[in-house]
Structure formats: structure tokens, C-alpha cells
C-alpha positions in Angstrom: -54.5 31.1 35.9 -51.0 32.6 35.2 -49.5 29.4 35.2 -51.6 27.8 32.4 -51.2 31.0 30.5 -47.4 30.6 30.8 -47.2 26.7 30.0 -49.5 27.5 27.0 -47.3 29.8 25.7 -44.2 27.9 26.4 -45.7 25.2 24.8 -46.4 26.8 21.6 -43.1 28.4 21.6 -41.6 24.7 21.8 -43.7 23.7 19.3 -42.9 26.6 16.7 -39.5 26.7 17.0 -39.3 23.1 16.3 -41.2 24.3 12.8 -38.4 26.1 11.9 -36.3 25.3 9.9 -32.8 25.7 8.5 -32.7 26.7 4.6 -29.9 23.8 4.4 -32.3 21.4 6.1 -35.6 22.5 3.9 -36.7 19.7 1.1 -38.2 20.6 -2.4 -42.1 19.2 -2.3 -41.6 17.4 -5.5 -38.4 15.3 -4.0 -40.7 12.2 -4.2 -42.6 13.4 -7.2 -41.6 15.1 -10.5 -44.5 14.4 -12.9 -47.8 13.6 -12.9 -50.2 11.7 -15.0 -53.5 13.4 -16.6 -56.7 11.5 -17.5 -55.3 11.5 -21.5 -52.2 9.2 -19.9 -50.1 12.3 -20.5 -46.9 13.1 -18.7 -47.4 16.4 -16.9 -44.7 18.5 -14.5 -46.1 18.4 -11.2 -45.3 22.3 -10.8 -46.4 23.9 -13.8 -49.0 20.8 -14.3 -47.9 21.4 -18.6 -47.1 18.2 -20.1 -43.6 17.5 -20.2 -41.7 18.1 -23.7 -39.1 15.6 -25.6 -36.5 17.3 -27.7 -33.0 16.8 -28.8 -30.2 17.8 -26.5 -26.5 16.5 -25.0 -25.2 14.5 -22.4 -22.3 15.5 -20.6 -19.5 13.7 -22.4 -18.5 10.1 -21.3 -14.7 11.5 -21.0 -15.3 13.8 -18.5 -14.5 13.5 -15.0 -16.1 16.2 -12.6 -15.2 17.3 -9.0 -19.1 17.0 -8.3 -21.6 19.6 -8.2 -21.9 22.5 -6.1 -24.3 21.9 -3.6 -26.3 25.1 -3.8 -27.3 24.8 -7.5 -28.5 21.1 -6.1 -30.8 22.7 -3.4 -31.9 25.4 -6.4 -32.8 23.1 -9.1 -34.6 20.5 -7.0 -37.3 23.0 -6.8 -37.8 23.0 -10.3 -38.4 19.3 -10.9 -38.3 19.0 -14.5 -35.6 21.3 -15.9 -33.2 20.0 -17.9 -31.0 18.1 -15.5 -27.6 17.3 -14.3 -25.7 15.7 -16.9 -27.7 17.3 -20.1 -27.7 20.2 -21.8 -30.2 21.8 -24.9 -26.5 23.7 -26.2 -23.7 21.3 -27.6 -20.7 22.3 -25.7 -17.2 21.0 -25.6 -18.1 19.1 -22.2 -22.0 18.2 -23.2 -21.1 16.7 -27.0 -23.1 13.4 -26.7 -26.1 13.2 -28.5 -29.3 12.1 -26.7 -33.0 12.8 -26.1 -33.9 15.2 -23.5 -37.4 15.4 -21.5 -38.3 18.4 -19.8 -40.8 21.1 -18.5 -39.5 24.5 -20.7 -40.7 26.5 -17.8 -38.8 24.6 -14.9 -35.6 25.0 -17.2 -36.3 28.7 -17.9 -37.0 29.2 -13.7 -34.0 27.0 -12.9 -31.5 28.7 -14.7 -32.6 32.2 -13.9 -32.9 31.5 -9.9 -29.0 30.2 -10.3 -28.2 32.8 -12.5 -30.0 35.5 -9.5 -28.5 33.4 -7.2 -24.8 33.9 -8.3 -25.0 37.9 -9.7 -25.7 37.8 -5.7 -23.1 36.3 -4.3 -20.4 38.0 -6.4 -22.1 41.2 -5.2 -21.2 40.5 -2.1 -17.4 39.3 -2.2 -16.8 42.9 -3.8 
């Protein structure tokens, strides 16, 4: 009886650790999916299930070259499937100065920048 209690066990031990995760290795649940479609045929974020909102805004000028993006604001904003983006902007800015249409959930953007924004008043607290 002690040895099927102690296979049982190890067994579930197996099977939770491999469960766990890395937070590197964890995927947003809307990398697949970003918006979804209501009975009306209207666009809706698949988080906040609000329709999605067209506005005027700025693509990242055409003569800019960047290093890439850091990979942490990557893993933050694809768990807010509609903000703005990479590449936009709502603010003209020396680097975003190209007009274009924008489509977005407000409240992904609003999230999305203040989990960075959380994210970074973090980190500098902790290279003081």
C-alpha cells in the first residue's frame, strides 16, 4: 500500500512540475486571437469584449531605423491585444510623424501603458 501511495504522489509531482512554467516561456491567451465578432458584425476586443475604436494617430516615421524592441514590453503588451501597437502612436512625435488611421481597444492601450510604466518605476527601484 505504501508503494502506490508513493508512485501516486511521484506521479503527480511529475505531472505538476511539468505545469510550471517559466514567466519567459508563458504565452498571452489572445496570441491567436485579438478580436472578436458580435452578432451586429461588430469588431469587439477579445479582453474587454468593447468594440474596437478607429481614430487618427501616427506611424513611426518611414526614416527611422530601430535597434528592435525590448523584449519585455513585447511579453507586456501581448497581453493586452488591442492597444495601440508597435509602430503607432495617438501623440505626433519627432519619431511617430506619419499620418495614418489607428484601431484600438482604449482600455488595452490605457492597461498596456500603465503595466510598462509599473513595470519600469520597478526596475529602476531596484538598480538604486
Amino acid at each position: 500500500m505504501k508503494m502506490i501511495l508513493r508512485l501516486w504522489v511521484g506521479s503527480l509531482l511529475v505531472l505538476l512540475a511539468g505545469c510550471a512554467h517559466e514567466a519567459e516561456q508563458m504565452r498571452s491567451p489572445f496570441f491567436r486571437q485579438r478580436t472578436l465578432t458580435n452578432s451586429s458584425g461588430e469588431r469587439t476586443c477579445a479582453l474587454h469584449g468593447t468594440p474596437l475604436v478607429t481614430t487618427n494617430g501616427f506611424a513611426l516615421s518611414l526614416r527611422i531605423t530601430t535597434g528592435g524592441l525590448n523584449p519585455d514590453y513585447v511579453h507586456i503588451a501581448s497581453w493586452y491585444p488591442n492597444h495601440v501597437g508597435f509602430g503607432a502612436s495617438l501623440r505626433r512625435s519627432q519619431d511617430y510623424d506619419e499620418p495614418t488611421s489607428v484601431v484600438c481597444c482604449p482600455q488595452c492601450d490605457a492597461e498596456c501603458e500603465r503595466a510598462w510604466e509599473l513595470y519600469l518605476s520597478q526596475n529602476r527601484k531596484g538598480e538604486k
